[in-house]
C-alpha positions as a printed NumPy array, in Angstrom:
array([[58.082, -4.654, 40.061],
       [55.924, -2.329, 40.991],
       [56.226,  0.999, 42.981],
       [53.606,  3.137, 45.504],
       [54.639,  6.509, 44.81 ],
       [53.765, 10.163, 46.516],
       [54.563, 13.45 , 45.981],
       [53.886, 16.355, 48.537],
       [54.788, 19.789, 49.501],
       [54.594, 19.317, 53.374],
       [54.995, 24.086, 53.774],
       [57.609, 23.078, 56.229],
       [55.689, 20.747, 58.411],
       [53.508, 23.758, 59.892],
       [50.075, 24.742, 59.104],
       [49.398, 27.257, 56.199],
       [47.471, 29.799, 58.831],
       [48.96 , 30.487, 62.034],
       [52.702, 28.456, 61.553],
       [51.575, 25.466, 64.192],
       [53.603, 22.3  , 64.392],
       [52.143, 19.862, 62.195],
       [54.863, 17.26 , 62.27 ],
       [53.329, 14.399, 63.991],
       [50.548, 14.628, 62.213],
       [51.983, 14.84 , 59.127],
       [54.243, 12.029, 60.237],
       [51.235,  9.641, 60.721],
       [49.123, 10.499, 57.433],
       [52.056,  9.948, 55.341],
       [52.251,  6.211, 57.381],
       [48.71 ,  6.089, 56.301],
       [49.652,  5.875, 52.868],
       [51.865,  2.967, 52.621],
       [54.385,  4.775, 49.914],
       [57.292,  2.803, 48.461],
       [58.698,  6.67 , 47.442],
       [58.095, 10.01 , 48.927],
       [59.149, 12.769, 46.946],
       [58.839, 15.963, 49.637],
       [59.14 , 19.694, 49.299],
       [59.413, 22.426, 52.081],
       [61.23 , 19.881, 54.414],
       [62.4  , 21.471, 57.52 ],
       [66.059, 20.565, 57.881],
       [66.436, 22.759, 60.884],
       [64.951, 25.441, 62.484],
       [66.392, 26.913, 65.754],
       [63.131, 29.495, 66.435],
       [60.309, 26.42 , 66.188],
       [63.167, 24.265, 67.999],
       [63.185, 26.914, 71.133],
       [59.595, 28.   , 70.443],
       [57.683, 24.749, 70.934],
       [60.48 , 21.851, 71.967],
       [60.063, 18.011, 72.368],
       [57.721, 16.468, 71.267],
       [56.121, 18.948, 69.154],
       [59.381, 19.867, 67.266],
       [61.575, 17.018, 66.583],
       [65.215, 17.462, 66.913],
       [66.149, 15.882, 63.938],
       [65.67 , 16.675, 60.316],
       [61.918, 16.007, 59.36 ],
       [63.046, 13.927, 56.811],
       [65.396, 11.865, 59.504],
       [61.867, 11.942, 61.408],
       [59.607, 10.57 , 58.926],
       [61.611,  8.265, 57.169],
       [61.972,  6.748, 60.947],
       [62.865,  2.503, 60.536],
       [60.865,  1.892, 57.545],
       [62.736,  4.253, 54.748],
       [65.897,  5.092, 53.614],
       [66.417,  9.224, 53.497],
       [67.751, 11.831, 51.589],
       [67.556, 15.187, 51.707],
       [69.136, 18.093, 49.37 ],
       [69.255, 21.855, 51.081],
       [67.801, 24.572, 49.247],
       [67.566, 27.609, 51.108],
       [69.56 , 28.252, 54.279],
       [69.301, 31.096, 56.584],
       [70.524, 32.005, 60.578],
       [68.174, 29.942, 61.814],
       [68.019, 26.878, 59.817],
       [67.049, 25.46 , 56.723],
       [64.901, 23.474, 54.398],
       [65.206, 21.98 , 50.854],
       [63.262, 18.698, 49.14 ],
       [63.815, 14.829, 50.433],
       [63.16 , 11.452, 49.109],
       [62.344,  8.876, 51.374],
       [62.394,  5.159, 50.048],
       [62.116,  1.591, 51.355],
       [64.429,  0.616, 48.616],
       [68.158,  1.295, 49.543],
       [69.457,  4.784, 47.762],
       [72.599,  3.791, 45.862],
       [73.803,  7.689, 45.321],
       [72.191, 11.461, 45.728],
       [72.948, 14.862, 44.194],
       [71.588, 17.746, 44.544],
       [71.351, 20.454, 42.267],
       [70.702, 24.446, 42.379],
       [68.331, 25.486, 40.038],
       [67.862, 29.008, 41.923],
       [66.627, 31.525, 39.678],
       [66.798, 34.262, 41.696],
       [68.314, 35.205, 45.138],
       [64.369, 35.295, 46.594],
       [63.723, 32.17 , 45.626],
       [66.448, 29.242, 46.406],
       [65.149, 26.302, 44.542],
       [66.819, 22.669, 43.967],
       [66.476, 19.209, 41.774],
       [67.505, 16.421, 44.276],
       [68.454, 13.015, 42.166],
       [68.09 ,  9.921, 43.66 ],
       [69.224,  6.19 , 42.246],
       [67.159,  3.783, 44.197],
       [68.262, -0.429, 44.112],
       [64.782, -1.968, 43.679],
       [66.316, -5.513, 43.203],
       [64.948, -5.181, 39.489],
       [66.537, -2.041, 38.271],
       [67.796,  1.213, 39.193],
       [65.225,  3.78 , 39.263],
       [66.248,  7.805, 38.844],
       [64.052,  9.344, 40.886],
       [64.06 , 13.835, 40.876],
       [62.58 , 15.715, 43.338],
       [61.564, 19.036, 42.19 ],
       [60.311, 22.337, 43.375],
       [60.423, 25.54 , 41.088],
       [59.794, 28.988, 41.055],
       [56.693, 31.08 , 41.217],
       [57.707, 32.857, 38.068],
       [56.565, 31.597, 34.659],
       [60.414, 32.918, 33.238],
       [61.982, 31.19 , 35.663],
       [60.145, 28.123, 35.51 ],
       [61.409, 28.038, 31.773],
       [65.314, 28.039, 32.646],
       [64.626, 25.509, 35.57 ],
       [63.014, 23.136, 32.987],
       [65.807, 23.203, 31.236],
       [68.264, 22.623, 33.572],
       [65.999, 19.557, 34.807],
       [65.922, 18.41 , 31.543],
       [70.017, 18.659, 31.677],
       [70.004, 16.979, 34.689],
       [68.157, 13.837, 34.001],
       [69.921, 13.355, 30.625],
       [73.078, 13.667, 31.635],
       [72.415, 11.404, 35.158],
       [69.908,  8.566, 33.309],
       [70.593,  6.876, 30.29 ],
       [67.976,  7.167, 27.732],
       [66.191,  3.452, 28.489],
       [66.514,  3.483, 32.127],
       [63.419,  4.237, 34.606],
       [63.121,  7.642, 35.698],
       [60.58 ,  9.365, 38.164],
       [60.323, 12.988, 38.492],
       [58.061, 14.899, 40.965],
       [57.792, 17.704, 42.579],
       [55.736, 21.068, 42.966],
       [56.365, 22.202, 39.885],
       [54.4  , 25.643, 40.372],
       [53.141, 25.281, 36.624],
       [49.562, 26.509, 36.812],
       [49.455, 27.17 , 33.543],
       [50.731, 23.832, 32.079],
       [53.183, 25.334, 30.045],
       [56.299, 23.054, 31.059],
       [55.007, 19.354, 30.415],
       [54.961, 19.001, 26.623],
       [58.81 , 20.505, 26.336],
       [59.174, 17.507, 29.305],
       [57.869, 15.148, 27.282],
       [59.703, 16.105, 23.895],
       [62.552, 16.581, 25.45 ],
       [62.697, 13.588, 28.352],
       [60.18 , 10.897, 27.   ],
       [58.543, 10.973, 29.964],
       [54.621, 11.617, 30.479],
       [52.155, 12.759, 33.494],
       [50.693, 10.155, 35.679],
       [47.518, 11.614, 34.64 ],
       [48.081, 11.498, 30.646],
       [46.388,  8.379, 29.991],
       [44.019,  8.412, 33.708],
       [42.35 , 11.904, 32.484],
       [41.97 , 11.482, 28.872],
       [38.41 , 11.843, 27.448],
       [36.124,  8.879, 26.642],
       [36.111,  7.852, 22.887],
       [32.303,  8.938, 22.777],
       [33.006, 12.322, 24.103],
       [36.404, 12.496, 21.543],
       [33.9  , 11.38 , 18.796],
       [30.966, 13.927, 20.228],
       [33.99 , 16.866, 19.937],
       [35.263, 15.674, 16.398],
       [31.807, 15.818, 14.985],
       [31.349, 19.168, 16.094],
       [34.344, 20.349, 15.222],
       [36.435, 21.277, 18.747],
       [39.866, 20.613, 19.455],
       [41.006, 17.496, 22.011],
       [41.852, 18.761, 25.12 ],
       [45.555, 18.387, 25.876],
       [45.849, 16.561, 29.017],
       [45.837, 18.213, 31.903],
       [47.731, 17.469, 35.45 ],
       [45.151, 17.053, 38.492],
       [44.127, 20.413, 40.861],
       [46.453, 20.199, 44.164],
       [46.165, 23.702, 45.208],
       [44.901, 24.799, 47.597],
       [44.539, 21.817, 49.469],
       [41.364, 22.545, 51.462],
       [39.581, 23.45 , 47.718],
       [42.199, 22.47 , 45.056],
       [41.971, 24.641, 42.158],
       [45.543, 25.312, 40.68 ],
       [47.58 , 22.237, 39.224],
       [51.041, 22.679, 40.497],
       [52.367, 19.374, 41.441],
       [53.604, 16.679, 38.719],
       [54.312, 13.146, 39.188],
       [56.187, 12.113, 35.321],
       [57.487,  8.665, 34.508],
       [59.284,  6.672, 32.028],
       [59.585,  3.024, 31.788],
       [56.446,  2.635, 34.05 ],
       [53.209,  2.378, 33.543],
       [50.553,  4.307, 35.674],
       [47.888,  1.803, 37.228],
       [45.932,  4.672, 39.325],
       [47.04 ,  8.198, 40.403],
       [44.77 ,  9.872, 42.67 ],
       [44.643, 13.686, 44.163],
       [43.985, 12.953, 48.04 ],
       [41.229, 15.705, 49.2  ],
       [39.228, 16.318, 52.617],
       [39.655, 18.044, 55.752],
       [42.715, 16.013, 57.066],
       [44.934, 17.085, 54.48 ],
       [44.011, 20.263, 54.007],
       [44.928, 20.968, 57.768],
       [47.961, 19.635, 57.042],
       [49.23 , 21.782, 54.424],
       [48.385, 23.986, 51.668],
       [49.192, 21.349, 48.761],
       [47.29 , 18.128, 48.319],
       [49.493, 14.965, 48.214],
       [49.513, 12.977, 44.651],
       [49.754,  9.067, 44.909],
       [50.266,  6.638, 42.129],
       [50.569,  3.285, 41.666],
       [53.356,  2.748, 39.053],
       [54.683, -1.103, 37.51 ],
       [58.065, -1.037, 35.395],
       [58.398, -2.02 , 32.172],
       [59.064, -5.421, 31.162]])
């Protein structure tokens, strides 16, 4: 079985500079890329200004993840941070049925409401754990929320069942993925995809360097990526291809570049 799979912080389904409705457009793009999964941050829930501001058709009445699921996926979406005027939180879309969803607050502060939706998707071969996560701009914080992800997935997902986590993980410094893949057997889509040639590995022994660790792809900012922040991790897949999608389309669409990957499951 295998599994199309993107991750993407969508900043609300506006434009980074000057707030404009980009929901149609963002609706079409992520057509454009033929995802089994879409793991989402910043999706607008509600929001009553935009909703009086700009109307139909430019601001949808539903739920942007009601909107761009549409007839082809299944939806989910778990609240983060509410205010008078609305809200907005992470979503999963899927065009495999989602047997069950929870949602859990991993807020570290009260500035920055942050959440770990958990998905169980019915593939027809097995059930797949999917988490969609967004953390915290502090390094501190990012610690504690690890942990409680890690909490999460091992007390939702048995230890030989498939699991997917993704997300914006803020983690510009790498500091998170080893204690993720110590403590969840999981690794990065781009472990293996980024890894240096044997010549170069041999070239670095003989002089007497250190391997690089591997290192998660630039998706920030999106027009010229240059911080790593968004994770795709996986266990009981392998990775086929993972690619950082660049150019002016999506970086007019948002301030983080989408990740896709092309995932099979374990025999």
């Amino acid at each position: 079985m295998k599994l199309r799979v993107v991750t993407y912080n969508i900043h609300k389904g506006v434009s980074s500079i000057g707030s404009k409705p980009r929901v149609h457009a963002l609706k079409k793009a992520i057509g454009l890329l033929r995802a089994d999964v879409l793991f989402l941050q910043e999706v607008q829930g509600r929001h009553d200004r935009h909703a009086e501001r700009y109307g139909e058709p430019f601001w949808p009445s539903m739920g942007q993840h009601e909107f761009f699921a549409g007839d082809s996926h299944h939806a989910a979406y778990g609240m983060n941070a509410v205010y008078d005027h609305g809200h907005h939180g992470n979503a999963l879309l899927s065009v495999h049925p989602i047997l069950g969803q929870a949602n859990h607050d991993v807020s570290d502060h009260a500035y920055e409401q942050r959440g770990i939706l958990h998905c169980v998707l019915e593939t027809g071969a097995r059930p797949v754990h999917c988490y969609v996560v967004h953390f915290g701009l502090f390094e501190a914080g990012r610690g504690r929320q690890a942990d409680q992800l890690v909490q999460a997935v091992s007390s939702s997902a048995g230890p030989d069942e498939p699991v997917i986590i993704a997300g914006d993980f803020n983690d510009w410094r790498n500091s998170l993925s080893e204690r993720l893949r110590q403590a969840l057997g999981v690794r990065e889509v781009f472990d293996e995809l980024g890894q240096s040639s044997a010549v170069a590995a041999r070239l670095r022994a003989l002089a007497g360097r250190p391997q690089p660790g591997p290192r998660p792809a630039r998706t920030f900012p999106a027009l010229m990526p240059w911080l790593r922040l968004d994770r795709i991790y996986v266990r009981g897949f392998q990775v086929e291809a993972a690619e950082v999608l660049h150019g002016s389309l999506w970086g007019k669409l948002s301030d983080h570049a989408p990740i896709v990957a092309n995932l099979a499951l374990d025999a």
